[in-house]
Structures are given as C-alpha cells and as structure tokens.
C-alpha positions, 0 to 999 in steps of 0.5 A: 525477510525484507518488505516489499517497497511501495514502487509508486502511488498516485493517490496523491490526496493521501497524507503520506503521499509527495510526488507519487511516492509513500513515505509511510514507514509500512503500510497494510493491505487489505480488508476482507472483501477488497484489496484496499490501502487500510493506511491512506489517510486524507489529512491537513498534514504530511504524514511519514518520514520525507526521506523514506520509502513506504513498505508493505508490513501486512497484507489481508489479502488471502486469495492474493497470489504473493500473501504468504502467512499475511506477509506480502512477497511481491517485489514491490507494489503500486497503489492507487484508486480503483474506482473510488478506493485506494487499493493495492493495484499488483493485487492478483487473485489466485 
C-alpha cells in the first residue's frame, strides 16, 4: 500500500513546512473530534527531510470517506487552517 502524499500545505508556520510543501516523512491525522494535523509543530527550527515529500502514515478519522482500518486512501491530501487549526482539508465525512 503506498501513502498517500501530502499535495500541499499552506500552514506555512509549521516546522516541516518550505514552500507549501510537507517534508515530514508522515504525518497523522486526526483527533477524535476534528480532522486536525497531530504533527504541525510551530518551532524555531526546520523540521523533516528538505528532499522529501510529507505522506499520510495514520489517520483517526473513522467517519472520513477514504479511512480504511485508520490508514488514509485518498490519492493525496491538502492540509491547512480551518479556522484556527490545522486540519486535514480532503476530510469528507460519510
């Protein structure tokens, strides 16, 4: 199963994030209650492999149409702020 890329992220504050792209190696998604980014980390420093692409390695998100045993299958996800959290934006409840 490959995971799913992280097609783009506009929370630029976060500490993996350079030119609205995750360098995360994986990320995960979701807390119960909101499909929110659980790795966007705000920090000093640059976070992630610069010549890597972040992927979805978990998801929380149950209700989500594209979580399958927790494992995310959409082809590729957008993150960014929903209000004021960082959330999964391809999250569709079913």
């Amino acid at each position: 199963m490959e995971m799913p890329l992280v097609n783009k992220c506009t929370a630029t504050d976060c500490a993996f994030n350079r030119n609205e792209t995750c360098h995360a190696l994986a990320i995960t998604i979701g807390d119960p209650l909101h499909a929110q980014c659980d790795t966007f980390c705000s920090a000093s420093v640059a976070g992630g492999d610069p010549d890597a692409v972040g992927h979805v390695g978990a998801c929380k998100m149950t209700d989500c149409r594209y979580n399958v045993n927790l494992e995310c299958q959409a082809p590729g996800i957008t993150v960014g702020y929903e209000e004021d959290i960082v959330d999964c934006l391809t999250y569709q409840p079913v």
